[in-house]
mmCIF file as Biopython writes it, N, C-alpha, C and O atoms, coordinates in Angstrom:
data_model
#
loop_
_atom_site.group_PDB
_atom_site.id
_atom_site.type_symbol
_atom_site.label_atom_id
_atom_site.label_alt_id
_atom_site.label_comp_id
_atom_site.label_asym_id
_atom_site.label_entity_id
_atom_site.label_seq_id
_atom_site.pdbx_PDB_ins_code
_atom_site.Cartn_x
_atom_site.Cartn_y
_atom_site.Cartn_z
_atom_site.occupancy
_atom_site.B_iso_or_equiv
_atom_site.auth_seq_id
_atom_site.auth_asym_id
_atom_site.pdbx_PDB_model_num
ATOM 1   N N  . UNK A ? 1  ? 27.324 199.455 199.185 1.0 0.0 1  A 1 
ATOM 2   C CA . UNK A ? 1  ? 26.697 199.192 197.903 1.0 0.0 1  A 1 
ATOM 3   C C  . UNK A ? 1  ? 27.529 198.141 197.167 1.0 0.0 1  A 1 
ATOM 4   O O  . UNK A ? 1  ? 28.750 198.209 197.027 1.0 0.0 1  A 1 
ATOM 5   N N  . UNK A ? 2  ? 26.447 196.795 196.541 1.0 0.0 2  A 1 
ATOM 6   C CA . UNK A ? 2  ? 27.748 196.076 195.842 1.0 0.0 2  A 1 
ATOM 7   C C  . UNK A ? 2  ? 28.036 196.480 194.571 1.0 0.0 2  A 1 
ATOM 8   O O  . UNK A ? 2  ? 27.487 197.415 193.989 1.0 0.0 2  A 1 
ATOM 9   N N  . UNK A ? 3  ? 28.894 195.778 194.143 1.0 0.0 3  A 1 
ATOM 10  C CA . UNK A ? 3  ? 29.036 196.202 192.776 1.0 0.0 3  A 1 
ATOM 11  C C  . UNK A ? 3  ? 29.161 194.991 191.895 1.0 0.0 3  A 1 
ATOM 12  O O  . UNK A ? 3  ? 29.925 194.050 192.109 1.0 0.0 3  A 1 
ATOM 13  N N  . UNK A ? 4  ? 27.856 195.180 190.300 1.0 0.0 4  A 1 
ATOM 14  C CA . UNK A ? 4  ? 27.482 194.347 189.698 1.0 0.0 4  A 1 
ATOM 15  C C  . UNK A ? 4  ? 28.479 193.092 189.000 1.0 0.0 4  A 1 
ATOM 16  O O  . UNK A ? 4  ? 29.632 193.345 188.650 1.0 0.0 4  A 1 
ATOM 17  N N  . UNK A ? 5  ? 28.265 192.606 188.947 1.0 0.0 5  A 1 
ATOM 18  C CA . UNK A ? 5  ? 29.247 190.807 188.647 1.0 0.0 5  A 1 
ATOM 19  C C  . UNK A ? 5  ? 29.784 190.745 187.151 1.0 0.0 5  A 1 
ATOM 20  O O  . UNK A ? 5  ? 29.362 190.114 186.182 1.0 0.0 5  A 1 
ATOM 21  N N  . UNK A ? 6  ? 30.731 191.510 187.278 1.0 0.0 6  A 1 
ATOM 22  C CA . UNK A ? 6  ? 30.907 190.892 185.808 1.0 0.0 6  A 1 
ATOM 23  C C  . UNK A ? 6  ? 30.995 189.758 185.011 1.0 0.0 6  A 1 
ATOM 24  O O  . UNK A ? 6  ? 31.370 188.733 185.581 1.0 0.0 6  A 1 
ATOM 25  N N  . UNK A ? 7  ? 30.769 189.707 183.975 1.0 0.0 7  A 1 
ATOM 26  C CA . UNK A ? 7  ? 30.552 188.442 183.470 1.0 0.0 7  A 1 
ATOM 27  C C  . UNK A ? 7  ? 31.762 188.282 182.064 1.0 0.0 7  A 1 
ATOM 28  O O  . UNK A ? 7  ? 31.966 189.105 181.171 1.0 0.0 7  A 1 
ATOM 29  N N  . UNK A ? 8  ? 32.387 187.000 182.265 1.0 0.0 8  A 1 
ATOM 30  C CA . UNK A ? 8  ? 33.508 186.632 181.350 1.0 0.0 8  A 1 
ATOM 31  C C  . UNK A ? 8  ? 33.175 186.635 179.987 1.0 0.0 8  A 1 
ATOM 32  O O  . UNK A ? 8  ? 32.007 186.774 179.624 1.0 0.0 8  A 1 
ATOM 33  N N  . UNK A ? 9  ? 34.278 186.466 179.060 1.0 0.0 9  A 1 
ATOM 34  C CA . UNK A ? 9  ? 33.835 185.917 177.880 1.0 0.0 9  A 1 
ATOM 35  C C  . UNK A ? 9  ? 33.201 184.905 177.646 1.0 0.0 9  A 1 
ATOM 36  O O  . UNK A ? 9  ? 32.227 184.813 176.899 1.0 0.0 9  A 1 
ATOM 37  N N  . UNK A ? 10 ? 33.907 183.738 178.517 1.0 0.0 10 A 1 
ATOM 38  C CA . UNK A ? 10 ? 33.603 182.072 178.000 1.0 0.0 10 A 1 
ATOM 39  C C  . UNK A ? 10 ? 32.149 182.173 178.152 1.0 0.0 10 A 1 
ATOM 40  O O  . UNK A ? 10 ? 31.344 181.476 177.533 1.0 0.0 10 A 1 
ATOM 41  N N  . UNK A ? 11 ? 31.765 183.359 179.274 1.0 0.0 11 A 1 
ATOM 42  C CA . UNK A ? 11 ? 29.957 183.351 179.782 1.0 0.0 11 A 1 
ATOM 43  C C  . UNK A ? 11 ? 28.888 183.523 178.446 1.0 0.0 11 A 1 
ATOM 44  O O  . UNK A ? 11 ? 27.915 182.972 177.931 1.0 0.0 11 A 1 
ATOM 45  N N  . UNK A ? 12 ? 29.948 184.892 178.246 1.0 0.0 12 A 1 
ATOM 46  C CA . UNK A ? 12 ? 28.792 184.963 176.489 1.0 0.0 12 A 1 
ATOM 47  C C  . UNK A ? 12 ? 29.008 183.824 175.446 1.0 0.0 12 A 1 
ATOM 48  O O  . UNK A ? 12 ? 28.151 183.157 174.866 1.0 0.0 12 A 1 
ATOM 49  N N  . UNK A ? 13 ? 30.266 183.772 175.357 1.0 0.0 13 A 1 
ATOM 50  C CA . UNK A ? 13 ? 30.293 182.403 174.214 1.0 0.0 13 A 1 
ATOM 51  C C  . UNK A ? 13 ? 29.394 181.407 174.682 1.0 0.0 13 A 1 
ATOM 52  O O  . UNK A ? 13 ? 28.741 180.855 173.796 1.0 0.0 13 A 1 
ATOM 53  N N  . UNK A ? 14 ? 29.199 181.047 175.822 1.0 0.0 14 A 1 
ATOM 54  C CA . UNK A ? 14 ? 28.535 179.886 176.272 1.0 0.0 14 A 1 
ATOM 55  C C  . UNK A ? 14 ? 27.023 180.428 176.027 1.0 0.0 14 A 1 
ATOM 56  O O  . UNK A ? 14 ? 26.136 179.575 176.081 1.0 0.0 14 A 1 
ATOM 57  N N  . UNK A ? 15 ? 26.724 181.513 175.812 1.0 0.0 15 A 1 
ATOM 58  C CA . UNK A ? 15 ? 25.277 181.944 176.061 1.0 0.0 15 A 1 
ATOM 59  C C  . UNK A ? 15 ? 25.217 182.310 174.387 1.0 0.0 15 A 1 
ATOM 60  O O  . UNK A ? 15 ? 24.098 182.069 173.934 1.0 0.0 15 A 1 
ATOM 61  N N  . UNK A ? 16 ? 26.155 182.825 173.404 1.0 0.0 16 A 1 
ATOM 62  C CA . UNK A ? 16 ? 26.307 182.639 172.409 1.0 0.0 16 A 1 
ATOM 63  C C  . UNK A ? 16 ? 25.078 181.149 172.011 1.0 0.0 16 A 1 
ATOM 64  O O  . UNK A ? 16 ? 23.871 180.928 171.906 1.0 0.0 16 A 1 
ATOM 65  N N  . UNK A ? 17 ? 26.698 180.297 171.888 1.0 0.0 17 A 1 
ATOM 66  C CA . UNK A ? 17 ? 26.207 178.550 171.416 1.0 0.0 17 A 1 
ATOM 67  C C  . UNK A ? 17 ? 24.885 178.550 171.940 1.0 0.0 17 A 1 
ATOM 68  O O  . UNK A ? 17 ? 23.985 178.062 171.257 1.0 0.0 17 A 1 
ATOM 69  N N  . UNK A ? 18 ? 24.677 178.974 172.923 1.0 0.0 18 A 1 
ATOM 70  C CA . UNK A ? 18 ? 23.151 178.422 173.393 1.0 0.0 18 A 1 
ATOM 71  C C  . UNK A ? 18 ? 21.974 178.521 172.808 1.0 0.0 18 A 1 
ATOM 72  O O  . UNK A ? 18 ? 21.135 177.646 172.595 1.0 0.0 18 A 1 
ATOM 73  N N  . UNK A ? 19 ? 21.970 179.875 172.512 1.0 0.0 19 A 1 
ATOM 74  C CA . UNK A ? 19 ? 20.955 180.742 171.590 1.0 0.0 19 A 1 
ATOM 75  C C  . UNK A ? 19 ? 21.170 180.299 170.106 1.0 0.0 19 A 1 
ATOM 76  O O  . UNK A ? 19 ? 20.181 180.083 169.405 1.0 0.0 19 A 1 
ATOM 77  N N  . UNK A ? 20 ? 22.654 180.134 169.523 1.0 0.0 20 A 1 
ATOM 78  C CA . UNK A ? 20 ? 22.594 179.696 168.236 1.0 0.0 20 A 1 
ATOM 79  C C  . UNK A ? 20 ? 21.580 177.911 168.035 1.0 0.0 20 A 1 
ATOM 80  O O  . UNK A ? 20 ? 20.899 177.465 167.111 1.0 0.0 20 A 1 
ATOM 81  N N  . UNK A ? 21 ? 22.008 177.285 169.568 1.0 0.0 21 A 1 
ATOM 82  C CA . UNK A ? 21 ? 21.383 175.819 169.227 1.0 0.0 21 A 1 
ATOM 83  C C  . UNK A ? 21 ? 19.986 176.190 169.069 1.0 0.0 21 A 1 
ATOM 84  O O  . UNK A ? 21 ? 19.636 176.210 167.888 1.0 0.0 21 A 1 
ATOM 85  N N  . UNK A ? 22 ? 19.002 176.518 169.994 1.0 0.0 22 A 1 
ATOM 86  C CA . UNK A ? 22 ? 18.036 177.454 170.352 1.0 0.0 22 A 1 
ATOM 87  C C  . UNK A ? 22 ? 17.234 177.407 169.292 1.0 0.0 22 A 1 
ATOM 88  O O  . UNK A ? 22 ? 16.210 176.744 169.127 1.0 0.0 22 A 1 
ATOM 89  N N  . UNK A ? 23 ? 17.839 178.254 168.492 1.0 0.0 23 A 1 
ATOM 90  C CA . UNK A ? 23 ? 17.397 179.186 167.237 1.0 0.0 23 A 1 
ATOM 91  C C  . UNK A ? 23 ? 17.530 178.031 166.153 1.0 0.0 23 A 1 
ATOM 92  O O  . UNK A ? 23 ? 16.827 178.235 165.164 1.0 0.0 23 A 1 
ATOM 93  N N  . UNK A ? 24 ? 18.224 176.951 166.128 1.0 0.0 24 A 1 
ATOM 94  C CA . UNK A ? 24 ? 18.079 175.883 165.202 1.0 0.0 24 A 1 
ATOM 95  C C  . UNK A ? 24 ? 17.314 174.320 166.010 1.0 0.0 24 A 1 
ATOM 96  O O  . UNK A ? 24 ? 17.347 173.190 165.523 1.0 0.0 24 A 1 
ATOM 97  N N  . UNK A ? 25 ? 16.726 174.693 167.223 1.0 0.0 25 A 1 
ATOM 98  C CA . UNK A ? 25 ? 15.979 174.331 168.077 1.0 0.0 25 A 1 
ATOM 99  C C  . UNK A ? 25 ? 16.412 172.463 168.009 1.0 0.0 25 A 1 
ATOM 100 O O  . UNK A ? 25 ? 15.829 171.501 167.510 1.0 0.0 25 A 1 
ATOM 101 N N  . UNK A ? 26 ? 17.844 172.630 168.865 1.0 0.0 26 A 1 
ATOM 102 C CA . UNK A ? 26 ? 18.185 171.282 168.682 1.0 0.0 26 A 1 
ATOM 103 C C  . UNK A ? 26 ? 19.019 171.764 170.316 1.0 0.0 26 A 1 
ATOM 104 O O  . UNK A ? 26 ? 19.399 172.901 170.597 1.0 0.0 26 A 1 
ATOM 105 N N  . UNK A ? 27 ? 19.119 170.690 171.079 1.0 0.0 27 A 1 
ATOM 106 C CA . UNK A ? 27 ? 19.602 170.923 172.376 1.0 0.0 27 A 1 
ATOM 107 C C  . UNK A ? 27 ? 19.224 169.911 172.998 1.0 0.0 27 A 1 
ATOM 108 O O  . UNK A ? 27 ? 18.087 169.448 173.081 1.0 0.0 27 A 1 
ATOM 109 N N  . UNK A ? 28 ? 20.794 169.322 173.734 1.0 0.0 28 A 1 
ATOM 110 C CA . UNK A ? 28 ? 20.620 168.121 174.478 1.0 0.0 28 A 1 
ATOM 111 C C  . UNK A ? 28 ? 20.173 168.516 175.811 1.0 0.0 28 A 1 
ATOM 112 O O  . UNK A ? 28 ? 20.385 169.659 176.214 1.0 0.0 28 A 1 
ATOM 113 N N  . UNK A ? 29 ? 19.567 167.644 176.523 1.0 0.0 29 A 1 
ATOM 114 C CA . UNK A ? 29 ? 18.579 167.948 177.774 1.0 0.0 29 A 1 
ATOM 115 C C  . UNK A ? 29 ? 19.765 168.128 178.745 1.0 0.0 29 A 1 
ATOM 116 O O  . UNK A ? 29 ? 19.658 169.263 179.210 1.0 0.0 29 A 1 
ATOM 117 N N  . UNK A ? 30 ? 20.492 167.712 179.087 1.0 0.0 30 A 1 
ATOM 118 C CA . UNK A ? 30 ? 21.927 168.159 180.267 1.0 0.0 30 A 1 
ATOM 119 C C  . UNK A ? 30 ? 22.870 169.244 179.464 1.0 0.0 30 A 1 
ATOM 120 O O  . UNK A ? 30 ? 23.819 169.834 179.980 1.0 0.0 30 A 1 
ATOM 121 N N  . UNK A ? 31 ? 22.581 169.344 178.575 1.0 0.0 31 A 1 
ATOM 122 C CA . UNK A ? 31 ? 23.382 170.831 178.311 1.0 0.0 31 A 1 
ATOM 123 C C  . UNK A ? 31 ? 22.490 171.990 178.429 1.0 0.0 31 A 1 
ATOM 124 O O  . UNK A ? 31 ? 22.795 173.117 178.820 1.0 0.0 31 A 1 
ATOM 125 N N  . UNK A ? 32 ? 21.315 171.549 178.029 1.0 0.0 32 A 1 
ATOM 126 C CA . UNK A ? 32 ? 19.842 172.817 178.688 1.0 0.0 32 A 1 
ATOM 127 C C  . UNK A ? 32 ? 20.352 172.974 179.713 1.0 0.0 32 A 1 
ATOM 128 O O  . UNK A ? 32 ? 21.032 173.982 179.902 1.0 0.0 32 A 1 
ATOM 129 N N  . UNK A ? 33 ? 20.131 171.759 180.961 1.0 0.0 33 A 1 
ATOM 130 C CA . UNK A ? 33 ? 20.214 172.115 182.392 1.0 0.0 33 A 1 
ATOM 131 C C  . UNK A ? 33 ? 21.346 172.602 182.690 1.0 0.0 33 A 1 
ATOM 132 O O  . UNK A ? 33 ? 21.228 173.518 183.504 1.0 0.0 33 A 1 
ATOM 133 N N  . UNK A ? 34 ? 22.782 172.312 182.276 1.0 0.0 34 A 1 
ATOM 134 C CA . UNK A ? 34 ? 23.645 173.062 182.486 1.0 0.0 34 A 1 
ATOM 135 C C  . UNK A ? 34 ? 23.738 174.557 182.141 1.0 0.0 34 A 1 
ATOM 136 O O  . UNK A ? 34 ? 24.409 175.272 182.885 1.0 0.0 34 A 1 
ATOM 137 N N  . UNK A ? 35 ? 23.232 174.991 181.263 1.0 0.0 35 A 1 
ATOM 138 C CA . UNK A ? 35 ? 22.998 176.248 180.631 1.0 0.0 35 A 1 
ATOM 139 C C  . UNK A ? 35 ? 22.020 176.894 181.442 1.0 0.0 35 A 1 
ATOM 140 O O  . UNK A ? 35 ? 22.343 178.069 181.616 1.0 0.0 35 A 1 
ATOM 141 N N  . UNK A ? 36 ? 20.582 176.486 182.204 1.0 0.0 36 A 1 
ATOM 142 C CA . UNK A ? 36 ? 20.413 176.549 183.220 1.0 0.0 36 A 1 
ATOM 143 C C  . UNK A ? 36 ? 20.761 177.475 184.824 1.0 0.0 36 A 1 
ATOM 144 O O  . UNK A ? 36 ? 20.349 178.332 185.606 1.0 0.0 36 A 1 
ATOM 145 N N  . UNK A ? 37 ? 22.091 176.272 184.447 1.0 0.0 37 A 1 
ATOM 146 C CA . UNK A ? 37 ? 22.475 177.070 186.026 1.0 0.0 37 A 1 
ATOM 147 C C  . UNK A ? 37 ? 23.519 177.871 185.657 1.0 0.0 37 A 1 
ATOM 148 O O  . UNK A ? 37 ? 23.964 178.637 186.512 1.0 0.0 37 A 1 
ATOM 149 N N  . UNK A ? 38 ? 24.002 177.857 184.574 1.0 0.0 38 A 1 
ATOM 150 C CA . UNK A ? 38 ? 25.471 178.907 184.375 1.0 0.0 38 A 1 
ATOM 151 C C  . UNK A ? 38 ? 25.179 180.264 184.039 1.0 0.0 38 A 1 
ATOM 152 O O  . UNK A ? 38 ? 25.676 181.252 184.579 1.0 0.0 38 A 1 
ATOM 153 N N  . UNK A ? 39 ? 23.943 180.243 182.677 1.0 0.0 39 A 1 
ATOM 154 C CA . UNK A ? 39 ? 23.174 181.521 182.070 1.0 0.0 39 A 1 
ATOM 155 C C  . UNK A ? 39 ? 22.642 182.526 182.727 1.0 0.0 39 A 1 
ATOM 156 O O  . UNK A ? 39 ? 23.208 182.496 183.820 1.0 0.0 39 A 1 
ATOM 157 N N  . UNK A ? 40 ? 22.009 183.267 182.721 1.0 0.0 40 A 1 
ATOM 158 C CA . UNK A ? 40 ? 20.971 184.379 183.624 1.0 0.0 40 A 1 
ATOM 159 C C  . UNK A ? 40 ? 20.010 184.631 182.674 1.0 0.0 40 A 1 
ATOM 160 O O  . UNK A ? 40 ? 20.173 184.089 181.581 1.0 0.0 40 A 1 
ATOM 161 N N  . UNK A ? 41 ? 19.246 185.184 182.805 1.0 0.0 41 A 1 
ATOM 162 C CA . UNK A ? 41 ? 17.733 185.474 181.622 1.0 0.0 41 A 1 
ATOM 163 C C  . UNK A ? 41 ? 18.203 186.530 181.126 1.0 0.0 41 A 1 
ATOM 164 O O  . UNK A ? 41 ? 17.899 186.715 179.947 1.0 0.0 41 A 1 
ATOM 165 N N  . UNK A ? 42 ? 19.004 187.488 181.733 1.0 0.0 42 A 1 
ATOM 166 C CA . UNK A ? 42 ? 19.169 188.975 180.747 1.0 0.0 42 A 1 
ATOM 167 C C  . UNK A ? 42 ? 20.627 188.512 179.749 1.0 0.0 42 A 1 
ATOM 168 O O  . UNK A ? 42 ? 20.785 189.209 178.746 1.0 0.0 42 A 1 
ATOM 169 N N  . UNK A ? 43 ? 21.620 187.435 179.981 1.0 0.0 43 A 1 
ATOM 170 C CA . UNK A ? 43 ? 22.146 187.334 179.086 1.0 0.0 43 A 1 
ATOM 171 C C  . UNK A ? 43 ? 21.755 186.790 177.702 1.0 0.0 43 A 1 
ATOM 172 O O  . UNK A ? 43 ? 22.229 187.001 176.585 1.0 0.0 43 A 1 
ATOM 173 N N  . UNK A ? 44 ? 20.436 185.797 178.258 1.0 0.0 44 A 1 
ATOM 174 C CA . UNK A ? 44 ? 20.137 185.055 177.268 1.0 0.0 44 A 1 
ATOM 175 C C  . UNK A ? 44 ? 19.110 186.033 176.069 1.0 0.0 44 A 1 
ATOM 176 O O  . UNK A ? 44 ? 19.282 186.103 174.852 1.0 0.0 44 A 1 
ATOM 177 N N  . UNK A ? 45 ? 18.275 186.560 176.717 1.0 0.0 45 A 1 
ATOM 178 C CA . UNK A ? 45 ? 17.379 187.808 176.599 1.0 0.0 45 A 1 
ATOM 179 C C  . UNK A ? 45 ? 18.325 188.686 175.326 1.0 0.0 45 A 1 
ATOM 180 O O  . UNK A ? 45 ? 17.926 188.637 174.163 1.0 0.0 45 A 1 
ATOM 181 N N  . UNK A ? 46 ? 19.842 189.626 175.765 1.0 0.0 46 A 1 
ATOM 182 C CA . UNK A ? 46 ? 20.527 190.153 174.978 1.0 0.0 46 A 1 
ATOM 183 C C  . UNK A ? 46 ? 20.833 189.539 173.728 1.0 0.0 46 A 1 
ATOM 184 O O  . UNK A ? 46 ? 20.493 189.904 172.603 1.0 0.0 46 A 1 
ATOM 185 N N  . UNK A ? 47 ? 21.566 188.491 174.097 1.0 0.0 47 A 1 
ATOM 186 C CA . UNK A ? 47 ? 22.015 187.759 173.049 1.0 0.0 47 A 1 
ATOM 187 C C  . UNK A ? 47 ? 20.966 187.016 171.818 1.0 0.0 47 A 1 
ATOM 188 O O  . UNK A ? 47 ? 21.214 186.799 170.631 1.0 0.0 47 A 1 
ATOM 189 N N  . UNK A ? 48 ? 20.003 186.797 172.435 1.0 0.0 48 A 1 
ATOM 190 C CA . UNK A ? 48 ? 18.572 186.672 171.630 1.0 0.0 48 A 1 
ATOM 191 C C  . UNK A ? 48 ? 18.025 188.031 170.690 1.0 0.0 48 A 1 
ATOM 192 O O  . UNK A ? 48 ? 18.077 187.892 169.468 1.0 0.0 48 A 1 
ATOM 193 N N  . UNK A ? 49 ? 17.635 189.007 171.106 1.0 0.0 49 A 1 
ATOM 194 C CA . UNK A ? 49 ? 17.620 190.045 170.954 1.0 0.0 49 A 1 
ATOM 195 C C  . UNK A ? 49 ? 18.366 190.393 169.721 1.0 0.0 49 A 1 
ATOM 196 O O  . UNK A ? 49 ? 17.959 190.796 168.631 1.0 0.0 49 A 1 
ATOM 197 N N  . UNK A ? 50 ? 19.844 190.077 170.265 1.0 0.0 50 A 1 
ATOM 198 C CA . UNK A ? 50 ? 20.385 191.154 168.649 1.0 0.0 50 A 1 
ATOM 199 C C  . UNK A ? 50 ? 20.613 189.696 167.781 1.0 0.0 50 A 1 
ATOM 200 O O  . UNK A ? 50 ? 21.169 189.895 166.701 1.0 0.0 50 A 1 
ATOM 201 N N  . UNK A ? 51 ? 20.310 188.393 168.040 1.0 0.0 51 A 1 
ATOM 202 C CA . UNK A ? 51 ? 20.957 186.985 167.019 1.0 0.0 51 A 1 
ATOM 203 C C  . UNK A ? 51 ? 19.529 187.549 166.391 1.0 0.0 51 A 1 
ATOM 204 O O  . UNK A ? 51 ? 19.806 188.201 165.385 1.0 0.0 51 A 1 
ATOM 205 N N  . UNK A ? 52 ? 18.025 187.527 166.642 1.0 0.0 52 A 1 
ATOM 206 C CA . UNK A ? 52 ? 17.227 187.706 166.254 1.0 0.0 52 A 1 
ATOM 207 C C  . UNK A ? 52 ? 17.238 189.278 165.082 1.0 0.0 52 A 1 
ATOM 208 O O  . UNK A ? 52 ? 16.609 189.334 164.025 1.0 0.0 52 A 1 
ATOM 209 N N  . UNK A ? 53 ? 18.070 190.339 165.622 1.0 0.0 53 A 1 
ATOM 210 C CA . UNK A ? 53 ? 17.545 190.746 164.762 1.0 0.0 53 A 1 
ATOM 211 C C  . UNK A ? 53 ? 18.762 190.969 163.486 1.0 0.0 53 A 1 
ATOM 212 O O  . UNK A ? 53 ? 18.627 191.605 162.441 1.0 0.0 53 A 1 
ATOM 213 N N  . UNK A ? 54 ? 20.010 190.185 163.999 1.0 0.0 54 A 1 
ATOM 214 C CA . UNK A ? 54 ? 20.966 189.583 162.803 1.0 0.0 54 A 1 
ATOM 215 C C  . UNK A ? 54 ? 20.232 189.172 161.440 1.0 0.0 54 A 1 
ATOM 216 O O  . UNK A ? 54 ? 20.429 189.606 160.305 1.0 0.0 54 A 1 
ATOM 217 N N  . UNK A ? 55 ? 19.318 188.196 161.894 1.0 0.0 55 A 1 
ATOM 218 C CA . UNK A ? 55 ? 18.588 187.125 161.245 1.0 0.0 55 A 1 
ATOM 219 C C  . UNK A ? 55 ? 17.691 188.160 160.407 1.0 0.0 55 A 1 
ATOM 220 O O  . UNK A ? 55 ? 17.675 187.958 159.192 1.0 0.0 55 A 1 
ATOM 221 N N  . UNK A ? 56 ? 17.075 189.050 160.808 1.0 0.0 56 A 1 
ATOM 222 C CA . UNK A ? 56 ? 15.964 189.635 159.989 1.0 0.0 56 A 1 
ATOM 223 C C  . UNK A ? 56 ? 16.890 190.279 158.742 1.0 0.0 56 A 1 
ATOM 224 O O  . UNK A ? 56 ? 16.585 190.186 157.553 1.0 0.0 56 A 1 
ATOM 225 N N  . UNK A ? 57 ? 17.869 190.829 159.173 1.0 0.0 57 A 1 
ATOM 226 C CA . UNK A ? 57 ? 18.957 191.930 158.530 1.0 0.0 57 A 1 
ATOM 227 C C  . UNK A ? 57 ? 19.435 190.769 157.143 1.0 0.0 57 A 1 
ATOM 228 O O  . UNK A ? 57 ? 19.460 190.775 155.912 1.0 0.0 57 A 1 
ATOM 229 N N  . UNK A ? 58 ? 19.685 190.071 158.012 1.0 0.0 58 A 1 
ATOM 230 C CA . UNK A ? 58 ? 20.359 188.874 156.849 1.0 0.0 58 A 1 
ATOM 231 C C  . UNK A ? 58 ? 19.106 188.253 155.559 1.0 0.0 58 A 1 
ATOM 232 O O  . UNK A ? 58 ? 19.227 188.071 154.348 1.0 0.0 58 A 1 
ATOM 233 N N  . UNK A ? 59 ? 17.910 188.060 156.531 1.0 0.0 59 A 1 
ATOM 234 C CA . UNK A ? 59 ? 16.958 188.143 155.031 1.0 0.0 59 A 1 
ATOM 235 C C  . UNK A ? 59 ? 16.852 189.186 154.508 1.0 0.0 59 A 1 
ATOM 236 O O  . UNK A ? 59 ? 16.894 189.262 153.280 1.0 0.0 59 A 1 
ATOM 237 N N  . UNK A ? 60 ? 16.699 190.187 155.230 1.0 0.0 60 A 1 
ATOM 238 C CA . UNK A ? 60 ? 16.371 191.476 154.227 1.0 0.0 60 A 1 
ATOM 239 C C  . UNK A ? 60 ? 17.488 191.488 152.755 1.0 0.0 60 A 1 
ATOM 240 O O  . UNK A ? 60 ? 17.231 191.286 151.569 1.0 0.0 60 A 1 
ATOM 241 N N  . UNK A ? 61 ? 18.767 191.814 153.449 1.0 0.0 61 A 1 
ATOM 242 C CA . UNK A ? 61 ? 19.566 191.495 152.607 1.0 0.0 61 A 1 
ATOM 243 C C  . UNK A ? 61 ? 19.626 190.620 151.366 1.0 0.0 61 A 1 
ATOM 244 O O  . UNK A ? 61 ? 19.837 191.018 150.220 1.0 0.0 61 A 1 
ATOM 245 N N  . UNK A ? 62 ? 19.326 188.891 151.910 1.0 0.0 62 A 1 
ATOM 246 C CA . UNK A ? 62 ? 19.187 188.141 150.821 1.0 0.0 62 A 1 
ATOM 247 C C  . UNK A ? 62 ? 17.848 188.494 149.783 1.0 0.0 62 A 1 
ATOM 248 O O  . UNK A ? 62 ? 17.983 188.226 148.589 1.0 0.0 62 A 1 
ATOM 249 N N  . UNK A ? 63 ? 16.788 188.992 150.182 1.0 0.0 63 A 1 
ATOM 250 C CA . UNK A ? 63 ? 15.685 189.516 149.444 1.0 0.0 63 A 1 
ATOM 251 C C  . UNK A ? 63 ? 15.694 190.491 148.603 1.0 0.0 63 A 1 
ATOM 252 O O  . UNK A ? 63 ? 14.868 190.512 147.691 1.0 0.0 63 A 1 
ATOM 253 N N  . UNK A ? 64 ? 16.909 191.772 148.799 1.0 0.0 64 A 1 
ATOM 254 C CA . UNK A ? 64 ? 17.659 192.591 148.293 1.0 0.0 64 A 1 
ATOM 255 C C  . UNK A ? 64 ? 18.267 191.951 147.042 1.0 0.0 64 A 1 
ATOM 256 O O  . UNK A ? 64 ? 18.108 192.327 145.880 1.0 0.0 64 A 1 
ATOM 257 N N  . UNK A ? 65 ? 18.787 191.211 147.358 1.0 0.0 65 A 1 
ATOM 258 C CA . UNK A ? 65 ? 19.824 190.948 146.717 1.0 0.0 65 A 1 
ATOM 259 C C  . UNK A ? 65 ? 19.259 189.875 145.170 1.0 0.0 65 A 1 
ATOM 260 O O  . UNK A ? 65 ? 19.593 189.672 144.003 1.0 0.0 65 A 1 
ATOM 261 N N  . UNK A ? 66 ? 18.282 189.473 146.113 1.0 0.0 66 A 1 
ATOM 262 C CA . UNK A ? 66 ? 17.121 188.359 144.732 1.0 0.0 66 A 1 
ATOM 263 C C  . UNK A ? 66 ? 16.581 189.354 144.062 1.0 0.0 66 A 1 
ATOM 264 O O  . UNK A ? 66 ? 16.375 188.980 142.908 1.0 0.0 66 A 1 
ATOM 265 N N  . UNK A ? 67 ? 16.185 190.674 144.273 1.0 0.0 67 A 1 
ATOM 266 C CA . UNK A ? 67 ? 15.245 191.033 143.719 1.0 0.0 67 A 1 
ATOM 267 C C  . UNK A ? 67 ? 15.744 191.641 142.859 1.0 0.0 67 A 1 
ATOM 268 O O  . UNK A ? 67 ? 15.225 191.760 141.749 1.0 0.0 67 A 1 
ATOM 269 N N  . UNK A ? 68 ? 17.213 192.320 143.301 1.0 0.0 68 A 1 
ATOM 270 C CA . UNK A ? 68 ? 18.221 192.815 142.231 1.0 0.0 68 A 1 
ATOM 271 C C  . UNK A ? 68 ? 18.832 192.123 141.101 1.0 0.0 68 A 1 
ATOM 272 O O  . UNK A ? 68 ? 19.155 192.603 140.015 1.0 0.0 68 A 1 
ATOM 273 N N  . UNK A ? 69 ? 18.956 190.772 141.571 1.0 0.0 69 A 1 
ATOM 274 C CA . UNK A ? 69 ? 19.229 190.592 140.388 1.0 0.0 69 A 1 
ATOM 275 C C  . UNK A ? 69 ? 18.126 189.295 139.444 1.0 0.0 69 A 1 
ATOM 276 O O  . UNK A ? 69 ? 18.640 188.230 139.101 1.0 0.0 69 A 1 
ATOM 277 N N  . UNK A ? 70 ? 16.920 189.541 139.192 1.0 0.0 70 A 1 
ATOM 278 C CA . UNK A ? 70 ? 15.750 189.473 138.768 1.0 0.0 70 A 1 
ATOM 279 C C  . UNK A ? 70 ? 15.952 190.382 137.498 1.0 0.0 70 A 1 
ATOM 280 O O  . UNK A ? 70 ? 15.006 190.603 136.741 1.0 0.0 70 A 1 
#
């Protein structure tokens, strides 16, 4: 039986930046393709996942926070 691949830091940081460019939908075409072959879909998938629901948390918050002090 093998046993699953772990994956480094620099892997998430790199899958990090990726998703942050992504999400501000700016990305040079050879750093896509490099990202490409380095990434996997379930890292990108995770890291999407919780940046996405950072983002909701963080408006909620700022909407909180307008309405309070209204």
């Amino acid at each position: 039986m093998s046993q699953p691949k772990l994956i480094n830091n620099q892997s998430w940081w790199a899958t990090i930046s990726a998703v942050l460019w992504a999400f501000l939908g700016v990305r040079r075409k050879s750093d896509f393709e490099d990202d490409i072959g380095k990434l996997t879909p379930l890292q990108i998938a995770i890291v999407g996942a919780i940046g996405g629901v950072l983002f909701v948390v963080l408006l909620m918050l700022v909407v909180q926070w307008v309405v309070a002090s209204a």
